[in-house]
BADO-831410 format. One line per 3 residues: number of its first residue (from 0); for each residue x, y, z of N, C-alpha, C. Coordinates in steps of 0.1 Angstrom, whole numbers. Layout:
NUM) X,Y,Z,X,Y,Z,X,Y,Z ~ ...;
# end
This chain:
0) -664,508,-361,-664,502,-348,-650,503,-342 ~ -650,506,-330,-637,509,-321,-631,498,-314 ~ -619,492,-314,-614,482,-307,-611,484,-299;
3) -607,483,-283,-604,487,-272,-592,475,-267 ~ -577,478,-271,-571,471,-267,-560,475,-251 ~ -560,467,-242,-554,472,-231,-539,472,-231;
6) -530,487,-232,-518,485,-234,-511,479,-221 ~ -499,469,-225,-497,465,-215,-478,463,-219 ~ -467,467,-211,-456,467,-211,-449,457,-212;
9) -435,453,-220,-430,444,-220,-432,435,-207 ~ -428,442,-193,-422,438,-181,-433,436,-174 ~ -444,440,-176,-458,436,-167,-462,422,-167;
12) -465,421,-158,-470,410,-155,-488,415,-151 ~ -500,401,-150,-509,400,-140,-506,394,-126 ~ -516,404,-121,-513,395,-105,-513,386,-107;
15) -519,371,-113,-512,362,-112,-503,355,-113 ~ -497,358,-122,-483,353,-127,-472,361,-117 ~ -478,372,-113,-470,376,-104,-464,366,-91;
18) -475,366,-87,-478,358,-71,-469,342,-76 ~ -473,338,-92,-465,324,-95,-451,327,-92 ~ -446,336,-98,-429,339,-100,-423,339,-89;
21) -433,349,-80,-426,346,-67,-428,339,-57 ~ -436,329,-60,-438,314,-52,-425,307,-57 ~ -421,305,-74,-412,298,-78,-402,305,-69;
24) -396,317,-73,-382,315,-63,-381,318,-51 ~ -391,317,-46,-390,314,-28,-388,302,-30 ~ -391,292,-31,-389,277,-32,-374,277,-40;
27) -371,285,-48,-359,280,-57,-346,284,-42 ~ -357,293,-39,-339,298,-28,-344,290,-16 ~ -358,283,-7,-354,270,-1,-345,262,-6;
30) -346,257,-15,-342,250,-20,-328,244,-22 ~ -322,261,-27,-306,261,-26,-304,265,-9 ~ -308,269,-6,-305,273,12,-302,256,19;
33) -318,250,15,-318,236,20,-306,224,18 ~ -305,228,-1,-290,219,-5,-275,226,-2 ~ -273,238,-2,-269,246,6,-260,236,20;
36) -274,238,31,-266,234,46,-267,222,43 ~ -270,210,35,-272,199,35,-254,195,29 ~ -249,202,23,-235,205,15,-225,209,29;
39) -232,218,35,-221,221,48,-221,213,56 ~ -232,207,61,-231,192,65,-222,185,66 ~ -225,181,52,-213,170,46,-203,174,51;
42) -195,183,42,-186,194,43,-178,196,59 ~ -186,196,69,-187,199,81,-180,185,85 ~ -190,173,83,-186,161,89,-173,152,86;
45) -170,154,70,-161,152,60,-147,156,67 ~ -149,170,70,-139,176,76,-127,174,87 ~ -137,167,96,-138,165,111,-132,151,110;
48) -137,141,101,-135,128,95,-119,125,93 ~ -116,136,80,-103,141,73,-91,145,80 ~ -96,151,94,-86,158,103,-82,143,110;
51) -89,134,113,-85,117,119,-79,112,113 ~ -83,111,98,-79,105,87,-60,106,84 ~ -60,124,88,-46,123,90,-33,115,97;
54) -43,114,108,-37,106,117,-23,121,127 ~ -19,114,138,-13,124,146,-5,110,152 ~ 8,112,160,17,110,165,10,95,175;
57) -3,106,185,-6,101,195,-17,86,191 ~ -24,88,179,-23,76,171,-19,65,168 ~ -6,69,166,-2,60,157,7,52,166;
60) 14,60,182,17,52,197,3,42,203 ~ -6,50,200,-16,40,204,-21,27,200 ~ -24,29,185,-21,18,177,-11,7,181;
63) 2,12,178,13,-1,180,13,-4,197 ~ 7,6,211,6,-2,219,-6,-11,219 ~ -19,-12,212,-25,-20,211,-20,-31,206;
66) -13,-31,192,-11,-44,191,2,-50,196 ~ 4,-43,204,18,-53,208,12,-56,221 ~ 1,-52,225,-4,-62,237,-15,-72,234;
69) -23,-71,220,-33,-81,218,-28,-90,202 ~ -17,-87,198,-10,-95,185,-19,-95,173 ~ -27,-86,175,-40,-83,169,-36,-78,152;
72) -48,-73,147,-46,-64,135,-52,-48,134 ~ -44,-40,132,-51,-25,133,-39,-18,119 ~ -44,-8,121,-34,4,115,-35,16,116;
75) -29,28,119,-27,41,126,-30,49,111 ~ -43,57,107,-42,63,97,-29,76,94 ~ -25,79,83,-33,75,71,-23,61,66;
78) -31,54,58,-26,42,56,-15,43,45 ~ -11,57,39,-2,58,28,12,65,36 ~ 8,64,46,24,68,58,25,55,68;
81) 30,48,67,32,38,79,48,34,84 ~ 54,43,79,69,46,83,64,43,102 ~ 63,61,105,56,59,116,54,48,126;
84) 48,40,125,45,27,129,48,18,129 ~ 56,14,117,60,0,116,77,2,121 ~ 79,18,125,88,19,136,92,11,150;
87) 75,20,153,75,12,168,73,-3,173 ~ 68,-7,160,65,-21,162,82,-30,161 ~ 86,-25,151,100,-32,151,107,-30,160;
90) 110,-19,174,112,-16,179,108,-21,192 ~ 94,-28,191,89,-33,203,93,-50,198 ~ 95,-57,186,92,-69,183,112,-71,179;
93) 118,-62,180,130,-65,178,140,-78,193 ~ 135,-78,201,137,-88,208,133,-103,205 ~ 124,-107,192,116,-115,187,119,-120,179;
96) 126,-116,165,132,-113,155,147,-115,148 ~ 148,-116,139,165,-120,138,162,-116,122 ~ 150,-114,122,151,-107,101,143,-95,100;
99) 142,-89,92,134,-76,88,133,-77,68 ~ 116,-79,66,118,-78,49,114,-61,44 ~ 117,-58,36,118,-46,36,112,-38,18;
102) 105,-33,16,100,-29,7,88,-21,3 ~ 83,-21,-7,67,-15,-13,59,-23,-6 ~ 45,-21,-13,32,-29,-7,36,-41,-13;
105) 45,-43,-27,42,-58,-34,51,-63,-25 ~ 55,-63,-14,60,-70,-4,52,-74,10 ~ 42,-66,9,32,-68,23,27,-81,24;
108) 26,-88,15,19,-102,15,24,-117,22 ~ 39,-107,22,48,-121,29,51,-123,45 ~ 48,-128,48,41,-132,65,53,-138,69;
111) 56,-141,84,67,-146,87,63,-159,89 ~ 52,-170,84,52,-181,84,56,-186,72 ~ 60,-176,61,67,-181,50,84,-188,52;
114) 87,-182,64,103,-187,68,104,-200,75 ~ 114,-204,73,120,-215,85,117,-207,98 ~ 115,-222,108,114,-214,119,127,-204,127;
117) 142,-208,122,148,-205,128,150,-190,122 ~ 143,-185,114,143,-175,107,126,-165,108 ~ 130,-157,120,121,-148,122,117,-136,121;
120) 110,-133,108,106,-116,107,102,-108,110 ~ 102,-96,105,93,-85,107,91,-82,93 ~ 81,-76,89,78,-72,77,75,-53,77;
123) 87,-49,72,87,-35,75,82,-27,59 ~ 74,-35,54,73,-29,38,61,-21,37 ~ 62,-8,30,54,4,34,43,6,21;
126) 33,10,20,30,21,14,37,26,-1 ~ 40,22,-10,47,30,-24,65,35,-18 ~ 69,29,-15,81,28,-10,92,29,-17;
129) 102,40,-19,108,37,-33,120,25,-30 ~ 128,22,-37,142,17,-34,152,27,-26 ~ 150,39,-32,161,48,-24,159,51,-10;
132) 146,48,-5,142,48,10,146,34,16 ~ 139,23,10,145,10,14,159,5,20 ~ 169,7,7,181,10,8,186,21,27;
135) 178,27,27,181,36,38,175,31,49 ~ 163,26,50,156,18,61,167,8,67 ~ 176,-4,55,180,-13,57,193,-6,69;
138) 201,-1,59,212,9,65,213,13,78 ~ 201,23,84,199,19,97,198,8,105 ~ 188,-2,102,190,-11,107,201,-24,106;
141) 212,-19,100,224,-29,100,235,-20,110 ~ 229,-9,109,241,1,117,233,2,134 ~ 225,-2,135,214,-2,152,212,-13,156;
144) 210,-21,148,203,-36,151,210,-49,145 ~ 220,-48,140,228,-60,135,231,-68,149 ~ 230,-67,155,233,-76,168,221,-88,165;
147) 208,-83,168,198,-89,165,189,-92,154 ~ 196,-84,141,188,-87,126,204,-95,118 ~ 198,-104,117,212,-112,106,206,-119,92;
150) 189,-112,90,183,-113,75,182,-101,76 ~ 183,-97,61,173,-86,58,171,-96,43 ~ 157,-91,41,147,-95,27,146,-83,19;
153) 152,-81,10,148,-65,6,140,-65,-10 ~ 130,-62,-15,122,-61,-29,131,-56,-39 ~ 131,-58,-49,140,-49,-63,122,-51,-68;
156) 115,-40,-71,103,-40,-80,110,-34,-97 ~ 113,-41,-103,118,-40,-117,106,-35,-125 ~ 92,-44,-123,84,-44,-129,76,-30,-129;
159) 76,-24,-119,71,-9,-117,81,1,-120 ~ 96,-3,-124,104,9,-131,112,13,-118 ~ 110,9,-107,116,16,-96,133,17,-96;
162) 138,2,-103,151,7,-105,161,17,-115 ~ 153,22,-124,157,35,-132,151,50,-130 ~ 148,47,-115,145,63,-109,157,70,-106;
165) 157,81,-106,170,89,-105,170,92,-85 ~ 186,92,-89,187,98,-71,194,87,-62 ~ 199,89,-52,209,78,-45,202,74,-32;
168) 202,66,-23,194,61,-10,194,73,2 ~ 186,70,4,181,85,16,183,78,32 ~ 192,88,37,196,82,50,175,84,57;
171) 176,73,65,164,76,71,161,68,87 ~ 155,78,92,158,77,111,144,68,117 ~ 148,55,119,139,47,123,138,44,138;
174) 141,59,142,140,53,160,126,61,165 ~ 123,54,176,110,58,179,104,76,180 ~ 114,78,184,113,92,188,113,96,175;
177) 114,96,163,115,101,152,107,93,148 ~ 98,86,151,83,81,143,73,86,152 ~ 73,94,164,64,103,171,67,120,170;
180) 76,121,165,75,133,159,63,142,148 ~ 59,150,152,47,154,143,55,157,124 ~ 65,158,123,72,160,109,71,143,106;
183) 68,136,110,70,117,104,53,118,96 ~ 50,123,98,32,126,92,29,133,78 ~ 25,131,71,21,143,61,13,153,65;
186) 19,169,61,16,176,62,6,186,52 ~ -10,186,59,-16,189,45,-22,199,49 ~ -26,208,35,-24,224,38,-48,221,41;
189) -50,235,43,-67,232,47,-76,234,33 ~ -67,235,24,-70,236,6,-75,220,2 ~ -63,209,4,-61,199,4,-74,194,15;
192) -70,198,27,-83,189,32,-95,193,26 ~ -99,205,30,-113,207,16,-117,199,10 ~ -108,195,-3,-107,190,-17,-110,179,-11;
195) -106,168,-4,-108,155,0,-122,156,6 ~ -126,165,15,-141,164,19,-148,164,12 ~ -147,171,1,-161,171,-8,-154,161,-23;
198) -150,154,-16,-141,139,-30,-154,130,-24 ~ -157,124,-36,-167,115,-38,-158,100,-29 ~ -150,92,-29,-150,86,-18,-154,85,-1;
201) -144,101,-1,-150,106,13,-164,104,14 ~ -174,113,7,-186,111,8,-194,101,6 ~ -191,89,-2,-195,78,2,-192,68,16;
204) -178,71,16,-172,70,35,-184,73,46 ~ -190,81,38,-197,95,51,-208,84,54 ~ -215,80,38,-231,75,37,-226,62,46;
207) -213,56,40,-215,43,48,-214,44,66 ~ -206,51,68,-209,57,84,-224,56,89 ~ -228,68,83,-244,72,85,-251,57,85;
210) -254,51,70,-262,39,70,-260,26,83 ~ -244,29,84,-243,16,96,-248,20,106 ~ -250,32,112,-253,36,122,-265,34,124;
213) -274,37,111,-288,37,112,-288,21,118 ~ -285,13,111,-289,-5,114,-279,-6,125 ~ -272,1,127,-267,-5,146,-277,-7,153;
216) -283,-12,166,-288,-8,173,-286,3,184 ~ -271,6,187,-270,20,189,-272,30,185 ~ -275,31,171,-282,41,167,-271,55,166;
219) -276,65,169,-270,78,166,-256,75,176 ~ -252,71,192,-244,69,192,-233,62,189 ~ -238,51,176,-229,49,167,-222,55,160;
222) -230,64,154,-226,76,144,-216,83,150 ~ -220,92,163,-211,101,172,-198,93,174 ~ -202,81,175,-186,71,180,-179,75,171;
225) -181,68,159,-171,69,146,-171,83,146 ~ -176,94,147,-169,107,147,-158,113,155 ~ -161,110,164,-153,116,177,-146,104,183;
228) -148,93,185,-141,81,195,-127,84,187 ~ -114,78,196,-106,76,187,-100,61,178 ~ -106,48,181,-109,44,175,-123,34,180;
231) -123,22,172,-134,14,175,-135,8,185 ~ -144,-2,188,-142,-13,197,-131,-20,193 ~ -128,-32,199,-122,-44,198,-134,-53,188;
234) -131,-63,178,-137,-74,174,-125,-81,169 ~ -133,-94,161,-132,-104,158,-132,-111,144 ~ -120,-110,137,-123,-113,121,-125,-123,121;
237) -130,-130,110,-132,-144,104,-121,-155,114 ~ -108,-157,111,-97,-167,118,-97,-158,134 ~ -106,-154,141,-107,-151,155,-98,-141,158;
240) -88,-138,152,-76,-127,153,-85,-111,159 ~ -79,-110,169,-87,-96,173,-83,-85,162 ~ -91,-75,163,-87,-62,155,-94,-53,157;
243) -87,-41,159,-90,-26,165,-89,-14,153 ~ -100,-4,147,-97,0,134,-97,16,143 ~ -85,24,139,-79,33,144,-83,45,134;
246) -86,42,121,-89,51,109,-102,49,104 ~ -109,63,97,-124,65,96,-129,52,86 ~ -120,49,82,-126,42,70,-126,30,68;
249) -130,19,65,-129,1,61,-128,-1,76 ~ -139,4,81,-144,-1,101,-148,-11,97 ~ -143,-22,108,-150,-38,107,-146,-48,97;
252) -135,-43,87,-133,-54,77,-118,-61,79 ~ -110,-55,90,-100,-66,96,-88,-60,85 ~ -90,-48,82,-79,-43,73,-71,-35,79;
255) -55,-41,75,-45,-31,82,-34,-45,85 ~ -26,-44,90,-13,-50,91,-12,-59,106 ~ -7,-70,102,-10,-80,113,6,-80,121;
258) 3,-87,132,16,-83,144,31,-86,137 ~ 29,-94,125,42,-99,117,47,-88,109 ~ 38,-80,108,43,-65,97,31,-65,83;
261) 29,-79,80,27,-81,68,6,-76,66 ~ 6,-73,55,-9,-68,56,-24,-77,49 ~ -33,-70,58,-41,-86,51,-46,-81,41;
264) -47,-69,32,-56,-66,23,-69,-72,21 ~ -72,-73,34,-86,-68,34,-101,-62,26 ~ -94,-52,18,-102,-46,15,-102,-48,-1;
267) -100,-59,-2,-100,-62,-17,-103,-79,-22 ~ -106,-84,-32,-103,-93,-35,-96,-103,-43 ~ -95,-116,-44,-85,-123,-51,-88,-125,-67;
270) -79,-126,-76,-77,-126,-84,-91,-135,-93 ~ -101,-135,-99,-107,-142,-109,-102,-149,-119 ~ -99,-165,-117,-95,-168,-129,-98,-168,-145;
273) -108,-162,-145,-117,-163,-158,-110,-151,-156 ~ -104,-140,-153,-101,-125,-156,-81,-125,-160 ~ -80,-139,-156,-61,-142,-158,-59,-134,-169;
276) -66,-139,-178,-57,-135,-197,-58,-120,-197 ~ -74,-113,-196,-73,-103,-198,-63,-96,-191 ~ -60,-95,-174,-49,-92,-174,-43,-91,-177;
279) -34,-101,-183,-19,-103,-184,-21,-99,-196 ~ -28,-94,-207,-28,-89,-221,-27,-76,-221 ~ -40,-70,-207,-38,-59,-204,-26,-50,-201;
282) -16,-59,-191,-11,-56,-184,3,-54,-191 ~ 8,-64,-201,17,-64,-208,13,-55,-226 ~ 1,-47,-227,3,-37,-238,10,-26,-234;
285) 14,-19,-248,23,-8,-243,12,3,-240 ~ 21,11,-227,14,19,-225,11,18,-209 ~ 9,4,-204,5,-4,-190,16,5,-183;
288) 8,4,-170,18,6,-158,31,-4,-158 ~ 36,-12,-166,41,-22,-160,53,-17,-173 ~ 49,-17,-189,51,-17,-200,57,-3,-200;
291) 54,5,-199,56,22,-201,69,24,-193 ~ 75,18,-175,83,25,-171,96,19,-172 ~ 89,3,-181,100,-7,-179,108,-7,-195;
294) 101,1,-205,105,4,-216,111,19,-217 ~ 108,24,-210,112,38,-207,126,35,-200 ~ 134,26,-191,140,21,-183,154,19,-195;
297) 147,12,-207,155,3,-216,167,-4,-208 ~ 160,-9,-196,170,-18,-193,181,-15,-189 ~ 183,-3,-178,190,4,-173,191,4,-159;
300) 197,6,-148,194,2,-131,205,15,-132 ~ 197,21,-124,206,31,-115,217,30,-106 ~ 231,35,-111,243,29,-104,243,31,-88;
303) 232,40,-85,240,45,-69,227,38,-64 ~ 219,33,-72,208,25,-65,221,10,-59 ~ 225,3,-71,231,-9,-70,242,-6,-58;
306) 248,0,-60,260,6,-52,255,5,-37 ~ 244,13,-33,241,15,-21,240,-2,-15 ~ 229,-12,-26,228,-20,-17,240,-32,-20;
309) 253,-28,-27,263,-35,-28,269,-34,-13 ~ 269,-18,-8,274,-18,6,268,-20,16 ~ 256,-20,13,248,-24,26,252,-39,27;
312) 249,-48,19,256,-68,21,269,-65,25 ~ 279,-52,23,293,-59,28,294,-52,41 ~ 280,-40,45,281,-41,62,278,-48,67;
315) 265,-55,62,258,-63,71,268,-78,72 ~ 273,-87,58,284,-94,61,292,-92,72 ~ 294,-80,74,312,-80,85,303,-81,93;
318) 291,-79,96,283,-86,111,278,-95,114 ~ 281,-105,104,276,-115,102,261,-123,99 ~ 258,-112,93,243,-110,86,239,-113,72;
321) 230,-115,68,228,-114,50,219,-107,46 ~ 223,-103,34,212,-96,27,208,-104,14 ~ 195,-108,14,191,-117,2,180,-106,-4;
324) 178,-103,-17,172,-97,-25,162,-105,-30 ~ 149,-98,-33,141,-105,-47,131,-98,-48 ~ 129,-102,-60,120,-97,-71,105,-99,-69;
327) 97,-95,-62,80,-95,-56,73,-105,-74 ~ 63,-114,-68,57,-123,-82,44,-116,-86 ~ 48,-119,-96,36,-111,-107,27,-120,-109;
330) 15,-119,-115,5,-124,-116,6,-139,-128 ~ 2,-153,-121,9,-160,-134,8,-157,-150 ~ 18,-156,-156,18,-153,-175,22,-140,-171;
333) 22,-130,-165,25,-115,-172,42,-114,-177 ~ 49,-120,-165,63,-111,-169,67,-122,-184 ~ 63,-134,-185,68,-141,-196,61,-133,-214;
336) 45,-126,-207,40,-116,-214,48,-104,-221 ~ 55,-98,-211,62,-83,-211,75,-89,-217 ~ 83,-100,-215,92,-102,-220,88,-109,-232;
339) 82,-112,-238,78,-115,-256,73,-107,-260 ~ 69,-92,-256,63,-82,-262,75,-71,-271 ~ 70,-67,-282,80,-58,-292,85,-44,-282;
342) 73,-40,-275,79,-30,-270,85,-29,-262 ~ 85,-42,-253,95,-43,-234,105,-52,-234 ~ 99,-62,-246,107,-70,-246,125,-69,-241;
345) 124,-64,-251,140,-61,-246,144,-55,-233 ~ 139,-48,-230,139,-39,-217,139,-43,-209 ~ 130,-59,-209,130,-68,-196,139,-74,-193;
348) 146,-84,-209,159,-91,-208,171,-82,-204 ~ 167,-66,-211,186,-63,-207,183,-58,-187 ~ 174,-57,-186,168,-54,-168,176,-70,-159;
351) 172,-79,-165,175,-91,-160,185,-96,-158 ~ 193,-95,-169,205,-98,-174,217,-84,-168 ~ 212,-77,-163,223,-69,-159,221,-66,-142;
354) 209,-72,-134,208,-74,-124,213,-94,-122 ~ 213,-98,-131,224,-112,-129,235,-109,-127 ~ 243,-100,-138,257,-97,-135,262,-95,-126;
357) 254,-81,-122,254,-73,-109,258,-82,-95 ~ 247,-87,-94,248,-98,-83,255,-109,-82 ~ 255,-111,-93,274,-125,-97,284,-121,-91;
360) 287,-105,-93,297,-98,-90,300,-96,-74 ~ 289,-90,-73,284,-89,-54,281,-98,-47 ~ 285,-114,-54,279,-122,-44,270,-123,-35;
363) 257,-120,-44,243,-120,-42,237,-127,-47 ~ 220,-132,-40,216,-143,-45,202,-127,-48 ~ 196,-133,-60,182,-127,-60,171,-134,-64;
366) 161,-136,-56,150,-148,-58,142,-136,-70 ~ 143,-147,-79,137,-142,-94,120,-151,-91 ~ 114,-144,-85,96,-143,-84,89,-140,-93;
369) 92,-131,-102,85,-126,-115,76,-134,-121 ~ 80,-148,-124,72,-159,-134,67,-167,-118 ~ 53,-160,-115,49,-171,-100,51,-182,-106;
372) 45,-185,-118,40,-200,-120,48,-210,-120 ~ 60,-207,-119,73,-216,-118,75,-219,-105 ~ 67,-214,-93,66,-219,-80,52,-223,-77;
375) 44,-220,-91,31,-230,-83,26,-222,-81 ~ 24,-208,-83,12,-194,-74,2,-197,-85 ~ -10,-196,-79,-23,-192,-91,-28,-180,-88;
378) -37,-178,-102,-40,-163,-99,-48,-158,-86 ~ -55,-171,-84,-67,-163,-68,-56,-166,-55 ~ -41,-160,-57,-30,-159,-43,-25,-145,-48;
381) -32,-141,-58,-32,-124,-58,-43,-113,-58 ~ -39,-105,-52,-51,-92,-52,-54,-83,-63 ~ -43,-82,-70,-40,-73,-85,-28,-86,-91;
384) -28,-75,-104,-12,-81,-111,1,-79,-103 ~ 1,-76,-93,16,-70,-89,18,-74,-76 ~ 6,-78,-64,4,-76,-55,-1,-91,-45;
387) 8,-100,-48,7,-120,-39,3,-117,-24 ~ -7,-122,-26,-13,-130,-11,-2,-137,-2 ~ -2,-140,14,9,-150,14,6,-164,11;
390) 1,-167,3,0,-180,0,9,-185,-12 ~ 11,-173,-18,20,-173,-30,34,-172,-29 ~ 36,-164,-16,48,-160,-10,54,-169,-2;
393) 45,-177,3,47,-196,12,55,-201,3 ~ 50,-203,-9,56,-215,-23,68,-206,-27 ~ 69,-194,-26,80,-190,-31,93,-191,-23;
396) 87,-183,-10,98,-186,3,104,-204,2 ~ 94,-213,2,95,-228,7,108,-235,-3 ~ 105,-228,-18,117,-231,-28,129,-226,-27;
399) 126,-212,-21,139,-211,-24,147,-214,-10 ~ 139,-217,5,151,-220,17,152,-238,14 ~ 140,-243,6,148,-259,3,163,-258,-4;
402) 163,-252,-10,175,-250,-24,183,-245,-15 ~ 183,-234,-7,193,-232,-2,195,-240,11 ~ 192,-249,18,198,-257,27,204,-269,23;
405) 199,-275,9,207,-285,5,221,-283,2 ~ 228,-297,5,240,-296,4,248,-290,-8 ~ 239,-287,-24,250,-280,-35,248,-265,-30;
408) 262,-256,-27,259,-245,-26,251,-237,-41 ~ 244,-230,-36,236,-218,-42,239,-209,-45 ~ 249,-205,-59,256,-196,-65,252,-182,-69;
411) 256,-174,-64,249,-158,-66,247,-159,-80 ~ 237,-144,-80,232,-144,-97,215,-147,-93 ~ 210,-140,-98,193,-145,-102,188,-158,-98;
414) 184,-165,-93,175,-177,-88,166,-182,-91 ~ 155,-191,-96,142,-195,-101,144,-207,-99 ~ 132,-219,-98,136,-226,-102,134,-236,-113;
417) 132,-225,-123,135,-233,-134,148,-227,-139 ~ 155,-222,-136,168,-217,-139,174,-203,-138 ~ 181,-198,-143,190,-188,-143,178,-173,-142;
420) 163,-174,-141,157,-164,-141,152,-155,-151 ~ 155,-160,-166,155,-152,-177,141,-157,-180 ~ 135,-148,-188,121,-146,-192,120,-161,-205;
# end
């Protein structure tokens, strides 16, 4: 008997399986076509978002004339450049004023209702700010504005390493016309913007756009607003304070810098006391942001850092001005943490102890903030370990202008008040 088997080729197929394969990738290439423009979309919108996000000149004039006519809260994107702006505002509020504090963000928290009244600031503290800029910010304004600035407040952040960075103070141009210049901006190449459009923040940015729009009742011209307007409406935070948001992102949450300079951080929350310890355990192992650059430091201050702001107090003196220093407060328990620890330990005391000298020498006072708890701060008057609400910066400010108005003079060197400022 004969078997009749039908030869059939590796690569053959039946028509049916045919007709399947090529159902499957017609659908496989909808598919990618559909995720595809759904990607350029984004991509597209992201883009457009990112180019705002930069922020431009005409911005960031707009901004500071908004708030100098509604004393409101806003900020001129991007929020990690506010040189820019906190130009024009000093500039507009310099008739107002008779102080300027000057620093990083762990300075943003202190408001000008921390001072005496006869002591009125501006709070010019930026964005990751180093010392060698600070130093140069001040400098101008003792060489333009000592007529009318006779404080300056200036940060030493010891605790982030800032004073054993290499390099000397950077002359830096704080007149208006050189904060509307398109070079006062970061300049970022269309690689970099890319990369940020398709960054998972951005695109969550995007959804939250989209979704609010959806539950506006305006609907899609919601959406259009936030793309193209240049900024929002006017509203109304919580304490009634108007605020206008100039940048794509944290619309509506009253985030950005109030008419005093200082910022409401907003977009974060206060400290959990059930979360204290782990901090400060965290915060003081080796290795921590705090532990790593302050042990790396071994207790060392850069001479042309001290230098610079030795001469800045003996210009501002011959104008009859002061410059008072201090040390931004850490979260309560950490720095007494980093100073009992094997690895910082030392790093901290010889840090301390030679910015005492220093200032003995220079007849300088430095408010030693590091240990809040010695003024009373609890943890929910911070936003991180590094970073005081002004409520913490009230009790700090309040100790140290009682001490200094009373009749015993108040001897240069480190300040606290439980004593000489040592850990």
């Amino acid at each position: 008997m004969t078997t009749q088997v039908d030869d059939q080729l590796p690569g053959d197929s039946a028509p049916g399986n045919a007709a399947e394969i090529a159902a499957s990738r017609r659908f496989n290439a909808v598919l990618l076509i559909g995720l595809g423009a759904m990607l350029a979309i984004v991509v597209g919108l992201n883009l457009l978002l990112g180019e705002r996000a930069i922020g431009t000149p005409e911005t960031v004039k707009a901004a500071s004339e908004w708030q100098q006519t509604t004393r409101g809260i806003t900020y001129p994107p991007p929020m990690t450049a506010n040189r820019p702006f906190k130009s024009l505002r000093l500039a507009d509020r310099l008739p107002e004023i008779n102080g300027v504090v000057l620093g990083a963000s762990t300075a943003m928290g202190l408001t000008a209702d921390a001072f005496p009244t006869d002591v009125r600031v501006y709070n010019f503290a930026q964005t990751a700010n180093p010392l060698h800029s600070t130093i140069g910010e001040a400098e101008y304004i003792v060489r333009h504005h000592a007529d009318r600035v006779k404080w300056l407040f200036l940060a030493l952040d010891w605790s982030v390493g800032m004073l054993s960075l290499p390099g000397g103070p950077v002359a830096i141009d704080l007149s208006p016309a050189a904060a509307l210049s398109r070079q006062a901006l970061p300049q970022v190449s269309f690689l970099q913007k890319l990369r940020d459009a398709i960054s998972w923040p951005r695109v969550k940015n995007l959804w939250s756009i989209a979704r609010g729009a959806w539950r506006s009742p305006e609907g899609l011209s919601a959406f259009t607003d936030a793309l193209f307007e240049a900024s929002s409406a006017d509203y109304r935070c919580p304490d009634d304070t108007p605020a206008r948001d100039f940048d794509t992102i944290n619309r509506g949450k009253c985030v950005g810098f109030r008419d005093d300079g200082s910022a409401t951080f907003a977009d974060g929350q206060p400290v959990d006391p059930a979360r204290v310890e782990q901090l400060v355990r965290a915060g003081a192992a080796p290795g921590s942001r705090y532990s790593q650059p302050i042990a790396a430091g071994n207790g060392k201050i850069n001479p042309a850092l001290l230098d610079g702001l030795a001469k800045l107090s003996t210009e501002l003196r011959a104008k009859g001005g002061r410059l008072i220093l201090f040390a931004p407060p850490l979260i309560p328990g950490l720095e007494r943490a980093l100073g009992e620890s094997a690895h910082a330990g030392g790093s901290v005391k010889r840090t301390k102890a030679a910015l005492d000298e220093w200032a003995k020498r220079e007849g300088l006072i430095i408010i030693d903030a590091g240990a809040s708890e010695d003024y009373g701060c609890t943890a929910p008057e911070f936003l991180d370990e590094h970073h005081a609400y002004p409520a913490c910066f009230r009790k700090v400010m309040r100790e140290f202008f009682a001490r200094l108005s009373s009749k015993a003079p108040l001897e240069p060197g480190l300040w606290s008040p439980k004593g000489a400022g040592t850990t």
